[in-house]
TORPA-4810 file (N, C-alpha, C, O; in nm, 3 decimals):
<nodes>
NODE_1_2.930_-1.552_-0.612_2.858_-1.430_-0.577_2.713_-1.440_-0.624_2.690_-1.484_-0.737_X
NODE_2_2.631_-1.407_-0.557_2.460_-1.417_-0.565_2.429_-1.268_-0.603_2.476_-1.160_-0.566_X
NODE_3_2.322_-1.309_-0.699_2.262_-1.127_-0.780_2.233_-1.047_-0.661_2.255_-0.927_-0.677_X
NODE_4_2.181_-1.087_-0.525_2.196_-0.936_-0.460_2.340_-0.883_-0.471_2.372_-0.793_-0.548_X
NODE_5_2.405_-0.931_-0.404_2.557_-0.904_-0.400_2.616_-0.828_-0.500_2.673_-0.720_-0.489_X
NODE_6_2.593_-0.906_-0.611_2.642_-0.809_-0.765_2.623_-0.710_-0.793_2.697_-0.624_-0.841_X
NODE_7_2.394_-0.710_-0.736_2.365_-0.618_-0.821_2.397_-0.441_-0.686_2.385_-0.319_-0.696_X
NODE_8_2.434_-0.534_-0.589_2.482_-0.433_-0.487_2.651_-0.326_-0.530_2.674_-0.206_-0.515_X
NODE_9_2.708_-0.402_-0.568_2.833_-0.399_-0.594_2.816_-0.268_-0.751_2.873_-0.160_-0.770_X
NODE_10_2.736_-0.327_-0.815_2.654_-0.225_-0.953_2.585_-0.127_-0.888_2.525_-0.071_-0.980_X
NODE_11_2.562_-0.084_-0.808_2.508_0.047_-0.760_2.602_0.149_-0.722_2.616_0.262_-0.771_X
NODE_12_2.689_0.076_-0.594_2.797_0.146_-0.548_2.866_0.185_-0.653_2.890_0.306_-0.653_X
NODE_13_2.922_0.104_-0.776_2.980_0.146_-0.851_2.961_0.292_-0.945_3.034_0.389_-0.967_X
NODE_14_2.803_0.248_-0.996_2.710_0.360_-1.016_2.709_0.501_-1.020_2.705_0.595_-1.099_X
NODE_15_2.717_0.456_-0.830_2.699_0.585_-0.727_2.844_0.654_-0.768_2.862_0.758_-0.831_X
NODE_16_2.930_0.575_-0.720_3.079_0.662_-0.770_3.095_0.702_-0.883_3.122_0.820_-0.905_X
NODE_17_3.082_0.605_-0.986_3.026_0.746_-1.136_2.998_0.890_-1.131_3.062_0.989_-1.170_X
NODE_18_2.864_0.871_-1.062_2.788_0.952_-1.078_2.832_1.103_-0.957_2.782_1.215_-0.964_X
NODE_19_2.934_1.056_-0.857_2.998_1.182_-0.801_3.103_1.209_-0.920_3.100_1.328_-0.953_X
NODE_20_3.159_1.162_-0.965_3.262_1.175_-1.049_3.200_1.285_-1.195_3.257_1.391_-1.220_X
NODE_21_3.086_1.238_-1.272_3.030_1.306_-1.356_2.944_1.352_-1.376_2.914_1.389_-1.490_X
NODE_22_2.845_1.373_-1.242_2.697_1.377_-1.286_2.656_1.530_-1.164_2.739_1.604_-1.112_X
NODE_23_2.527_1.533_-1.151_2.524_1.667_-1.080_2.438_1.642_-0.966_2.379_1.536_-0.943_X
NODE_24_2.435_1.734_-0.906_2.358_1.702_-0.762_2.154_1.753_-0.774_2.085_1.852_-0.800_X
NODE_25_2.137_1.611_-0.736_1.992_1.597_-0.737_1.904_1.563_-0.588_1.931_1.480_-0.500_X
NODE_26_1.814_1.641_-0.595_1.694_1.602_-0.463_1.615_1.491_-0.524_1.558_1.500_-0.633_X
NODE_27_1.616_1.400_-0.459_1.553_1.272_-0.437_1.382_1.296_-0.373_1.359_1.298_-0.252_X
NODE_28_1.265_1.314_-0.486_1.137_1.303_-0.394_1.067_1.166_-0.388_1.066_1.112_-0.499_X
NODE_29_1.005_1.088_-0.283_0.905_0.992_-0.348_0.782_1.019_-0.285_0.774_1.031_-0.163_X
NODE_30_0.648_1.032_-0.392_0.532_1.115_-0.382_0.453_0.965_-0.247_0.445_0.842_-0.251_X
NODE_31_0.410_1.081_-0.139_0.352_1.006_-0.052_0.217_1.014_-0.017_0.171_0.990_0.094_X
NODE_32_0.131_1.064_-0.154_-0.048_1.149_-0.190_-0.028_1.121_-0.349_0.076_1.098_-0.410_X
NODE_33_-0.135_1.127_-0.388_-0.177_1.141_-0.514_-0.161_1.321_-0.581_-0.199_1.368_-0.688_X
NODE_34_-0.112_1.365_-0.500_-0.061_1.547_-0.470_0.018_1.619_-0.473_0.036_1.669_-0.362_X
NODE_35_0.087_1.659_-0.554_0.217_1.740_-0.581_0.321_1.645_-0.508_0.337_1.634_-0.387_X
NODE_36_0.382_1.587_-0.601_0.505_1.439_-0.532_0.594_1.532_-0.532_0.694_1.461_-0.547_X
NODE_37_0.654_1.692_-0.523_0.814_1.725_-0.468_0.742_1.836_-0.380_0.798_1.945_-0.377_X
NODE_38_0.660_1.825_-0.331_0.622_1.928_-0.169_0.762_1.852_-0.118_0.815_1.746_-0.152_X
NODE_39_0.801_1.963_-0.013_0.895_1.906_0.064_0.921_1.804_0.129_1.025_1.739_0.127_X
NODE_40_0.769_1.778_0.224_0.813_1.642_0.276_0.819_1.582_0.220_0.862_1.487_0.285_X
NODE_41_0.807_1.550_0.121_0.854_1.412_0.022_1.028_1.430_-0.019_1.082_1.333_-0.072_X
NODE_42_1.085_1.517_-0.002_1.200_1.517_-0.033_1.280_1.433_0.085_1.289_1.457_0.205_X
NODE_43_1.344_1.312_-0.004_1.414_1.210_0.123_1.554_1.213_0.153_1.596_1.174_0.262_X
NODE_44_1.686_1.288_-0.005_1.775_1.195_-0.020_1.801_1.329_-0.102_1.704_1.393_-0.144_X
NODE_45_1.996_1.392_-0.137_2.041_1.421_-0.197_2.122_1.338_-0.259_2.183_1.260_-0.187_X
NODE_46_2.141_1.333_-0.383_2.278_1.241_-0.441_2.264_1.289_-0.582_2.179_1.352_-0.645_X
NODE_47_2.441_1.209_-0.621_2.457_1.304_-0.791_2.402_1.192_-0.847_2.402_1.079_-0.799_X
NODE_48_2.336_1.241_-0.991_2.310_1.133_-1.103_2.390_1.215_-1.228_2.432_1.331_-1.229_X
NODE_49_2.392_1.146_-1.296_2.400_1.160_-1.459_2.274_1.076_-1.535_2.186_1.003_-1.490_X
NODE_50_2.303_1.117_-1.657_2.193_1.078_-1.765_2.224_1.109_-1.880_2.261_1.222_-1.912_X
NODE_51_2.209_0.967_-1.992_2.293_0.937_-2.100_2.132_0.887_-2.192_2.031_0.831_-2.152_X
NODE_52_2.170_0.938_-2.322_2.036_0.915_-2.411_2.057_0.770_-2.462_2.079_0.737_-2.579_X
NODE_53_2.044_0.684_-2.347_2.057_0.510_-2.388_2.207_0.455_-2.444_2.254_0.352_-2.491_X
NODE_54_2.249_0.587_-2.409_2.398_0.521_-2.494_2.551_0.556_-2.347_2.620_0.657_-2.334_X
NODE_55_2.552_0.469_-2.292_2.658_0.438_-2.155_2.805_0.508_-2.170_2.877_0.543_-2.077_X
NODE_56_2.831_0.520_-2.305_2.959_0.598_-2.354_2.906_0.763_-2.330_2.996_0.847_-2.325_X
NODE_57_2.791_0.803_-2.320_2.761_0.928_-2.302_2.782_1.016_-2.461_2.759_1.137_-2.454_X
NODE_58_2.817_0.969_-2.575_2.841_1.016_-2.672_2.756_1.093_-2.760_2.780_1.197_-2.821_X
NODE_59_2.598_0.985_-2.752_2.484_1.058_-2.861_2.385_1.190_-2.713_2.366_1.198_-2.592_X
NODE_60_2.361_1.251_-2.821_2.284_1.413_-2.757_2.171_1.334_-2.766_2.153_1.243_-2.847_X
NODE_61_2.091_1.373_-2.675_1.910_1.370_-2.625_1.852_1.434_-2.747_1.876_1.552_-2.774_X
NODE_62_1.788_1.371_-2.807_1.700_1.424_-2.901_1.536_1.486_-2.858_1.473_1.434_-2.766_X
NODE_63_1.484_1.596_-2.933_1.361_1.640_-2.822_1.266_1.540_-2.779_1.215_1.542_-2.667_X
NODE_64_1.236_1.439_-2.882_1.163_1.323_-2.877_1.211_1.211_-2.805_1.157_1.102_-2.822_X
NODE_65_1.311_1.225_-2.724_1.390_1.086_-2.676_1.347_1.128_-2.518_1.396_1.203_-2.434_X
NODE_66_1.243_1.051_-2.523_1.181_1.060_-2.314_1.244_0.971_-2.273_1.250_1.010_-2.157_X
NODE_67_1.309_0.860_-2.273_1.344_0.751_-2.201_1.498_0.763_-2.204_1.557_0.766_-2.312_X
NODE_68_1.582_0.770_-2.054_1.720_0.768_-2.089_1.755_0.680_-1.951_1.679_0.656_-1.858_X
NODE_69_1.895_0.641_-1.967_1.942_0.560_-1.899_2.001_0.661_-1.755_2.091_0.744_-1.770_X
NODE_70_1.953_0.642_-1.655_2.052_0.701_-1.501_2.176_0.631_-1.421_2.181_0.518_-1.373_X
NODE_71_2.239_0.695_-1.422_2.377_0.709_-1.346_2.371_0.725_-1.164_2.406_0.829_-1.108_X
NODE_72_2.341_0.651_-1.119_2.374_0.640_-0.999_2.319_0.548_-0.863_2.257_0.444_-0.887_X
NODE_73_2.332_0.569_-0.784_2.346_0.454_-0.674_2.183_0.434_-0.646_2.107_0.501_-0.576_X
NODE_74_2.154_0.299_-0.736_1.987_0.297_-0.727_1.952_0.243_-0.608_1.830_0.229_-0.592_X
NODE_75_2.067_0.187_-0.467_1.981_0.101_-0.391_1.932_0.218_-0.317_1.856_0.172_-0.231_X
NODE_76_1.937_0.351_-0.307_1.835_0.437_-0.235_1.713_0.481_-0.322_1.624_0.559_-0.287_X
NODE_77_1.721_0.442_-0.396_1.545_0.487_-0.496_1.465_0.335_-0.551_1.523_0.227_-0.567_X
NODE_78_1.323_0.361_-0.573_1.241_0.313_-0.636_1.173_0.370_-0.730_1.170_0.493_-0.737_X
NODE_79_1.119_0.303_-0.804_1.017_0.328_-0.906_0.959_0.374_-0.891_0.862_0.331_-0.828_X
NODE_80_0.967_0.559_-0.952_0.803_0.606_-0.911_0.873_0.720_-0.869_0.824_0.822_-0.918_X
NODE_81_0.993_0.747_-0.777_1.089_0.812_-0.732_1.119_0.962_-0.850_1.141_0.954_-0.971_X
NODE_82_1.111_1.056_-0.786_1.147_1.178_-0.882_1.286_1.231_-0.836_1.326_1.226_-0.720_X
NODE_83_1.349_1.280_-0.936_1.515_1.320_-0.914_1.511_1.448_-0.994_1.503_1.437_-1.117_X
NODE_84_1.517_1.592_-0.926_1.504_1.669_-0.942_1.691_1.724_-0.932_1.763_1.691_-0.838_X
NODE_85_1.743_1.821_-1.066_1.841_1.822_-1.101_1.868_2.008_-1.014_1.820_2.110_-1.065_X
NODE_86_1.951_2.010_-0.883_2.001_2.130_-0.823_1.960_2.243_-0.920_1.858_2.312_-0.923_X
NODE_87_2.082_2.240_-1.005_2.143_2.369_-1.128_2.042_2.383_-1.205_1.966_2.477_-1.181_X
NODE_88_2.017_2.310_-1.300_1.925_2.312_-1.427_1.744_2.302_-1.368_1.667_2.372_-1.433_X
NODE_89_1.685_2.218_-1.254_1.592_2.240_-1.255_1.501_2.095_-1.305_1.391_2.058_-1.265_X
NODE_90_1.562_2.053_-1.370_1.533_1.958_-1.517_1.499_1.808_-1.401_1.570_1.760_-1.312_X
NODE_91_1.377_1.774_-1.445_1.290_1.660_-1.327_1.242_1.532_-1.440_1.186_1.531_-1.550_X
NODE_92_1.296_1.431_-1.349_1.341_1.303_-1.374_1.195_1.237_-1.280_1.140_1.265_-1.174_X
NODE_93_1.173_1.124_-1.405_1.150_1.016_-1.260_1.177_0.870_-1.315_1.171_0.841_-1.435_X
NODE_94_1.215_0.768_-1.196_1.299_0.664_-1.195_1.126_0.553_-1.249_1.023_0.518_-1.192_X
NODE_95_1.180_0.538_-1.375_1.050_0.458_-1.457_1.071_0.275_-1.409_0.975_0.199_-1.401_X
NODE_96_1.224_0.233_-1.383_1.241_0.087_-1.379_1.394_0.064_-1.343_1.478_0.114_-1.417_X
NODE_97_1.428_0.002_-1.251_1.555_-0.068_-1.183_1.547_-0.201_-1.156_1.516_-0.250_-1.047_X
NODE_98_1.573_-0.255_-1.254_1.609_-0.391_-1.366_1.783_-0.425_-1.272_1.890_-0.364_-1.266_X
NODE_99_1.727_-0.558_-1.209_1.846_-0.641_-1.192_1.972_-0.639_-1.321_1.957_-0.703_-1.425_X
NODE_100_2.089_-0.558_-1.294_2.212_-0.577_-1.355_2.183_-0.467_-1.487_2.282_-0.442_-1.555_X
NODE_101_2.095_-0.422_-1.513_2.065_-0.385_-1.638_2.045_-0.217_-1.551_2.012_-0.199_-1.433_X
NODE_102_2.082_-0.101_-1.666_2.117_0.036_-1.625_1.930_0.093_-1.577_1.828_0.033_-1.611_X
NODE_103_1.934_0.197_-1.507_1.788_0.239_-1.459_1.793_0.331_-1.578_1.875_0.397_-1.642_X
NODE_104_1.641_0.296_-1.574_1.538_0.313_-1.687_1.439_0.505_-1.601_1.355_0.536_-1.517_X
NODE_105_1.516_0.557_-1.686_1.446_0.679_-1.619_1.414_0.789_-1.731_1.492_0.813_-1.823_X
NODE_106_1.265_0.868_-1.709_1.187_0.946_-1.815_1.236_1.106_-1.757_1.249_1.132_-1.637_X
NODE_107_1.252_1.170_-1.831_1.279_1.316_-1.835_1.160_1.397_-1.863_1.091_1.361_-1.958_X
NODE_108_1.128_1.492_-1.802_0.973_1.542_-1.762_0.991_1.667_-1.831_1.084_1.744_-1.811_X
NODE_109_0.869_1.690_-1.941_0.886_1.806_-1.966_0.719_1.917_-1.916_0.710_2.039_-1.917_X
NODE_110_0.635_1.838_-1.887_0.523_1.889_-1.822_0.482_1.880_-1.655_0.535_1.827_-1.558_X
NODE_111_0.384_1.945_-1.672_0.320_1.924_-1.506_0.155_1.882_-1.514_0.064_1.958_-1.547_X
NODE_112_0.145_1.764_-1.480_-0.050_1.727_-1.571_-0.076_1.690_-1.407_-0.006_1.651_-1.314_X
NODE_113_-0.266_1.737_-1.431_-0.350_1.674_-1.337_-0.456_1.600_-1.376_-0.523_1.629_-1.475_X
NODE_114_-0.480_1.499_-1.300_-0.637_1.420_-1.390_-0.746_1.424_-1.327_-0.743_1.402_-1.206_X
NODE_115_-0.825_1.444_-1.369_-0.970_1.406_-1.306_-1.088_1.316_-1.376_-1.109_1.304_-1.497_X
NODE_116_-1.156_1.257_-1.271_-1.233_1.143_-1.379_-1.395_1.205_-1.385_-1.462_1.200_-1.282_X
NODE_117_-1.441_1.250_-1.482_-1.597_1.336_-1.494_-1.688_1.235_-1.399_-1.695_1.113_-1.387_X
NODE_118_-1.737_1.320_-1.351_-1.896_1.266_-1.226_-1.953_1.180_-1.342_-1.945_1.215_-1.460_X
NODE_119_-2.019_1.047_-1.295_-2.118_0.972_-1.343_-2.223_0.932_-1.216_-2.181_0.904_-1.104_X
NODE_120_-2.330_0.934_-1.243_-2.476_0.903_-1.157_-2.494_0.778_-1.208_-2.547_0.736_-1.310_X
NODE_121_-2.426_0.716_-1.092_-2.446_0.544_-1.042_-2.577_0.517_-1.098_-2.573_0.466_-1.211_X
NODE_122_-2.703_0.539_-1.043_-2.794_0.535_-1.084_-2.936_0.626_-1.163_-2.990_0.722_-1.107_X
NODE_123_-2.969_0.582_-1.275_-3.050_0.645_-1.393_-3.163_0.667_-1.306_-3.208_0.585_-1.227_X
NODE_124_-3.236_0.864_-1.339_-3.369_0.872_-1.258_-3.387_0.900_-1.149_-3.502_0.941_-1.132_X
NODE_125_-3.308_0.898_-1.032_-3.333_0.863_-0.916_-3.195_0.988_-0.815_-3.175_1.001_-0.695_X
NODE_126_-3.148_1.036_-0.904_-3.075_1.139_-0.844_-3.087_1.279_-0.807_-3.190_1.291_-0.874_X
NODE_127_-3.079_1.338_-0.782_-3.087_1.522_-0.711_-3.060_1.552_-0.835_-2.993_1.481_-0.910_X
NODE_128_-3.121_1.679_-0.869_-3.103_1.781_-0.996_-2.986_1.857_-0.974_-2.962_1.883_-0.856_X
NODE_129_-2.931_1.887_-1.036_-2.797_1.964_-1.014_-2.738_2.059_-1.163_-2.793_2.030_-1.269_X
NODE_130_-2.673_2.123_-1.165_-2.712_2.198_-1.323_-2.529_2.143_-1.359_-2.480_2.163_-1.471_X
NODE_131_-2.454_2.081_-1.253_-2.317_2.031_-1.305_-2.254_1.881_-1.187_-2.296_1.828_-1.083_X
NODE_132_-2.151_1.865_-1.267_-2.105_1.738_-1.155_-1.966_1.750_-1.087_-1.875_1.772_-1.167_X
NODE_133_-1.930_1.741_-0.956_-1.787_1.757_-0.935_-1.656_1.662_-0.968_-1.603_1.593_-0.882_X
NODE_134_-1.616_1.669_-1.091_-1.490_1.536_-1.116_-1.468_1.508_-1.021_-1.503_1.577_-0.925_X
NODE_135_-1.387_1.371_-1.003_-1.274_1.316_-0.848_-1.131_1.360_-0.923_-1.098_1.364_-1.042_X
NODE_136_-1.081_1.383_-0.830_-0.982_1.428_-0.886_-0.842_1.246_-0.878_-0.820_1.199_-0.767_X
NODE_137_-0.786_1.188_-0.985_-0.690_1.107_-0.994_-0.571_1.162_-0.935_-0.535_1.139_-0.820_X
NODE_138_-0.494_1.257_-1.042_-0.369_1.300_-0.931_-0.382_1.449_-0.952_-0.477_1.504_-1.008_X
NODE_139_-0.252_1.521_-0.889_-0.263_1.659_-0.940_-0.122_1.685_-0.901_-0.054_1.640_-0.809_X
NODE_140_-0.094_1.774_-1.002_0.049_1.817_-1.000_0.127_1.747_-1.010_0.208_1.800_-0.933_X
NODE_141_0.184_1.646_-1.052_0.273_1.549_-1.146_0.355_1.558_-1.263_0.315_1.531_-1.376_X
NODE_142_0.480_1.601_-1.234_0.590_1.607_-1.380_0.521_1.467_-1.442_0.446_1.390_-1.382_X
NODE_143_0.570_1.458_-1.582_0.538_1.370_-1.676_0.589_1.421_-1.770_0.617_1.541_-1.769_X
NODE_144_0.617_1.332_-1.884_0.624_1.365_-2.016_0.555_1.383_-2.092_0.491_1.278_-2.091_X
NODE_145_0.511_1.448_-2.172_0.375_1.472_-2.236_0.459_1.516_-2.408_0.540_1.607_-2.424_X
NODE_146_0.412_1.429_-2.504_0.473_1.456_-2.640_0.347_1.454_-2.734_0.242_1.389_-2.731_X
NODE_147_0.395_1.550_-2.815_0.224_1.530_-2.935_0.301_1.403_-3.048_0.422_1.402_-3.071_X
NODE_148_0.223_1.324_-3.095_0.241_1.243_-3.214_0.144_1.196_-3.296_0.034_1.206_-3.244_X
NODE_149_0.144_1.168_-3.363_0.068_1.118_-3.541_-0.012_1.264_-3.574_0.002_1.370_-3.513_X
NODE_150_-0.084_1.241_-3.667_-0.128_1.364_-3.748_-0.277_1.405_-3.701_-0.353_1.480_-3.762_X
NODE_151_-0.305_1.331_-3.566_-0.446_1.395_-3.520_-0.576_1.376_-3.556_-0.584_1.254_-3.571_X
NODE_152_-0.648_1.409_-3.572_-0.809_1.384_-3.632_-0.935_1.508_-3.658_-0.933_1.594_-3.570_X
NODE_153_-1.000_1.520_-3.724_-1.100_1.593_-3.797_-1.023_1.644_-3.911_-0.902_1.642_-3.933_X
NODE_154_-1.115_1.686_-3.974_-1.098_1.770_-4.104_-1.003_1.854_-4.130_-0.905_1.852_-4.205_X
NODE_155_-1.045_1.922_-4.062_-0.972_2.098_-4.031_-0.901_2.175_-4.151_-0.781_2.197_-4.168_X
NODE_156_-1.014_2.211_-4.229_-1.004_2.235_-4.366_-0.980_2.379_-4.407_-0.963_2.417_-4.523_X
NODE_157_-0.979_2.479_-4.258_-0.996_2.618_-4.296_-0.888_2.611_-4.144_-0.865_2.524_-4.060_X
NODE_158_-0.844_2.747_-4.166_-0.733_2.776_-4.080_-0.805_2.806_-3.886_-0.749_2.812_-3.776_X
NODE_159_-0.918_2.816_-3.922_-0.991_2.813_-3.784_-1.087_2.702_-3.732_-1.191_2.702_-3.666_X
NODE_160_-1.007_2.605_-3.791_-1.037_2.459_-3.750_-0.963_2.371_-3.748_-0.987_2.279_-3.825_X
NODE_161_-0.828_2.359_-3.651_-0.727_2.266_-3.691_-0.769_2.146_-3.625_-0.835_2.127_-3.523_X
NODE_162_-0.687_2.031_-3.751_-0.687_1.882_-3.695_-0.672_1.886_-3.566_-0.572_1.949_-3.532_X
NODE_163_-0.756_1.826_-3.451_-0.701_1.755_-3.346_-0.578_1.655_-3.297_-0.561_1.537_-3.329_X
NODE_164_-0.511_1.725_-3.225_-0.411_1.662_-3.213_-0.402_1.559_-3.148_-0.484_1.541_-3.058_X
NODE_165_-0.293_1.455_-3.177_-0.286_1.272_-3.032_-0.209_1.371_-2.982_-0.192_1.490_-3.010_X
NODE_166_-0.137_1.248_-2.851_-0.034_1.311_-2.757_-0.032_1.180_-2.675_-0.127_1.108_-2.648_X
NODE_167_0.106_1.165_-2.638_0.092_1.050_-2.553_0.192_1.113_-2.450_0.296_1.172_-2.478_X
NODE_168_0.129_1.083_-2.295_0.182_1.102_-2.204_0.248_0.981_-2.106_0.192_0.873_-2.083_X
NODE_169_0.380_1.024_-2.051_0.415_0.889_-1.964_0.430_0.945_-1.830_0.484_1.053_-1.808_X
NODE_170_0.377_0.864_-1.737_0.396_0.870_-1.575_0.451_0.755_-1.510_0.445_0.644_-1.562_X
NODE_171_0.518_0.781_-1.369_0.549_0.687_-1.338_0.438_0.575_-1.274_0.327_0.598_-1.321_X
NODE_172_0.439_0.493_-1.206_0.298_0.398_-1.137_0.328_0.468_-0.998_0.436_0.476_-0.940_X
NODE_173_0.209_0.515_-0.960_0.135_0.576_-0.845_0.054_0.535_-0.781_-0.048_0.488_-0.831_X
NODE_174_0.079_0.544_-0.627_0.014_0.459_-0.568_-0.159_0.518_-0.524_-0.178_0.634_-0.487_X
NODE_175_-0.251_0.434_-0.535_-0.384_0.435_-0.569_-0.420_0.550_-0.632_-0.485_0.643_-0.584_X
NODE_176_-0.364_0.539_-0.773_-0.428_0.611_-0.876_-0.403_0.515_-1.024_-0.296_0.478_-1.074_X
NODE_177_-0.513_0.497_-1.059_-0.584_0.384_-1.154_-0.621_0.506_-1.278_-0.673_0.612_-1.242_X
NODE_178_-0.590_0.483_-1.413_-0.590_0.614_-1.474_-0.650_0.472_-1.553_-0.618_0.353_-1.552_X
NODE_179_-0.786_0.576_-1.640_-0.914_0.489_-1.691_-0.913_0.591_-1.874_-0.885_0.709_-1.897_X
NODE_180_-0.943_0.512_-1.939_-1.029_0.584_-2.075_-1.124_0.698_-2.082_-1.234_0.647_-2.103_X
NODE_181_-1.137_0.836_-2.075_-1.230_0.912_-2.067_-1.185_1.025_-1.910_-1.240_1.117_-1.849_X
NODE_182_-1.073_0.959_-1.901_-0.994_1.085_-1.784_-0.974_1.214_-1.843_-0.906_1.211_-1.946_X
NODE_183_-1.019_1.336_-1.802_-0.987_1.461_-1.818_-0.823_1.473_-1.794_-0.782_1.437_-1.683_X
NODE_184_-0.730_1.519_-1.890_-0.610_1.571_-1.822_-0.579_1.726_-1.890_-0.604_1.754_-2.007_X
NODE_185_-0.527_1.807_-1.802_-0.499_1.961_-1.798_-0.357_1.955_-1.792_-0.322_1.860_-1.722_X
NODE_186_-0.277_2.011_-1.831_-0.117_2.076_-1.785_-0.097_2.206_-1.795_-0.188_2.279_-1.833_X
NODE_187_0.030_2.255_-1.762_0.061_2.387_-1.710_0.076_2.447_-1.809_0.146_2.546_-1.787_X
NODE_188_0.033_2.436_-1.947_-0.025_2.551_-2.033_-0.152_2.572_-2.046_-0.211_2.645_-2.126_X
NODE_189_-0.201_2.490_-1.945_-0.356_2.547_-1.983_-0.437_2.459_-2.074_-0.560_2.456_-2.073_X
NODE_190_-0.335_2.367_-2.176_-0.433_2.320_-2.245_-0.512_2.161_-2.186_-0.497_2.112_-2.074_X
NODE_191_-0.570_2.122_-2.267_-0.713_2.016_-2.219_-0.719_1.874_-2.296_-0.767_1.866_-2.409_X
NODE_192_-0.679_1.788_-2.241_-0.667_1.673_-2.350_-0.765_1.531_-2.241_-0.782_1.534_-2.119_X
NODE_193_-0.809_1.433_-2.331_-0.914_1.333_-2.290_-0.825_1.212_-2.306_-0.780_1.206_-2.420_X
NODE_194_-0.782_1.104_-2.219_-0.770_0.999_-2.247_-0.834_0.888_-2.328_-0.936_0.829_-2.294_X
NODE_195_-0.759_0.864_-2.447_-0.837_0.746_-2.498_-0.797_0.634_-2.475_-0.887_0.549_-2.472_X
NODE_196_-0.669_0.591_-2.454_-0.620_0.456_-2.374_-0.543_0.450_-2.283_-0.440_0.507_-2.318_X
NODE_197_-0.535_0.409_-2.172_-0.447_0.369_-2.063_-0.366_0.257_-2.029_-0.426_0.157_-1.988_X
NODE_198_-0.239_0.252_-2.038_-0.127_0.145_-2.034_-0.072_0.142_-1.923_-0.019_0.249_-1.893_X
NODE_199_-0.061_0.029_-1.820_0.029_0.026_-1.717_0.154_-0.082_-1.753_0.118_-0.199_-1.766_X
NODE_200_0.289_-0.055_-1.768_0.346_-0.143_-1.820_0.499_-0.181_-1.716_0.502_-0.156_-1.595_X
NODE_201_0.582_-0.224_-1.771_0.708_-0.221_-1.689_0.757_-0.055_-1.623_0.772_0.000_-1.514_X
NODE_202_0.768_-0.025_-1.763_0.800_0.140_-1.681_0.751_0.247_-1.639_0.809_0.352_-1.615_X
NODE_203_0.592_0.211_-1.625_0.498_0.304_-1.518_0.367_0.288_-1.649_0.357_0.194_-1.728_X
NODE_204_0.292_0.388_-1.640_0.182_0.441_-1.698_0.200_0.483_-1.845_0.299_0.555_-1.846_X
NODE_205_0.151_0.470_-1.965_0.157_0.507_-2.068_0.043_0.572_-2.085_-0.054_0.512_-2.038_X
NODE_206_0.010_0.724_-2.160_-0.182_0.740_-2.176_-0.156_0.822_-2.274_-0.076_0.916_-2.278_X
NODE_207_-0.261_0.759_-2.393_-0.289_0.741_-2.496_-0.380_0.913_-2.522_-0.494_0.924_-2.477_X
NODE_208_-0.325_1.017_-2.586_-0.427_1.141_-2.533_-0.455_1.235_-2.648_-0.366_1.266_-2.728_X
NODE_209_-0.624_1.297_-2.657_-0.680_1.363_-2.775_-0.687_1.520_-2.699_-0.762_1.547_-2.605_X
NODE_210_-0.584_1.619_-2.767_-0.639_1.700_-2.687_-0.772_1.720_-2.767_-0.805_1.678_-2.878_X
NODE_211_-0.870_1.840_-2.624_-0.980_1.883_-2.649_-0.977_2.041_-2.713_-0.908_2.141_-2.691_X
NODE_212_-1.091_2.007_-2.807_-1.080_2.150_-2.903_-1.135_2.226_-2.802_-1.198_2.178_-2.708_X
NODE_213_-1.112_2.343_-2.820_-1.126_2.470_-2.747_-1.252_2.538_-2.797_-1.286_2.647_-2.751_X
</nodes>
């Protein structure tokens, strides 16, 4: 038997799992840099499950645990692919589907947009203007978005707190290139600046300061 074959045989199997224990999900894959579950992007119903890296289903999701293993028939999805859960609501996207090895999928607890600030190509020689219009990277995108380490400045009086990190994960999107110095916003309103950008096996990693207010 040849790894397509197998790893065919590991899906189906998957898939039957996943009617057996898992719940019924809409299948989107984003076809704009623009809200990836507008409808037309919705392709595909099917059940998944989702286990916090552990296949026995035994250990609980911890709040900090973004990365979990998916349950079901991957030869209809790709990378990048969002799996939005019927009942609960609760939005997935498919980070990596690894020959023989379980799919690698992030659990979304935000909604972020990016934009990259106007720069004037050239010094001197431009129109006066009193502001610049960002381009906008993506907009409206589940992601994971987590705060971590202890932040930066002083913040020595109660109306000056440390700045906080935060690292956000996305899946890889097609022509959107996420750079150092990207504006990102989410659906609380608040304002954070990219300081590093990672594209790796399982999509986008970004490195993020929010901005003081």
């Amino acid at each position: 038997m040849d790894g397509t074959a197998l790893q065919d045989l590991i899906a189906r199997g998957m898939g039957t799992a996943a009617r057996a224990i898992g719940v019924l999900c809409n299948a989107y894959r984003p076809s704009t840099t623009t809200d990836p579950l507008a409808s037309g992007n919705r392709f595909l119903q099917l059940s998944a499950a989702f286990n916090a890296r552990d296949p026995s289903f035994a250990a609980a999701g911890l709040p900090a645990n973004a990365v979990w293993y998916g349950v079901f028939d991957s030869a209809y999805l790709l990378p990048g692919d969002y799996l939005v859960e019927l009942v609960s609501g609760q939005i997935w996207f498919v980070a990596a589907l690894q020959n023989i090895l379980p799919a690698t999928c992030v659990l979304t607890n935000r909604v972020i947009s990016v934009n990259r600030p106007a720069t004037y190509a050239v010094a001197g020689v431009n129109a006066y203007g009193g502001g610049s219009v960002p381009t906008s990277v993506i907009t409206g995108f589940p992601a994971n978005l987590l705060h971590g380490g202890s932040g930066h400045g002083a913040g020595v009086i109660p109306a000056d707190p440390r700045v906080a990190d935060a690292v956000a994960l996305l899946p890889t999107i097609a022509n959107a290139v996420f750079a150092r110095g990207d504006a990102v916003t989410d659906d609380l309103g608040r304002s954070f600046v990219v300081g590093q950008a990672e594209l790796n096996d399982l999509g986008w990693r970004l490195d993020l300061r929010q901005a003081a207010s």
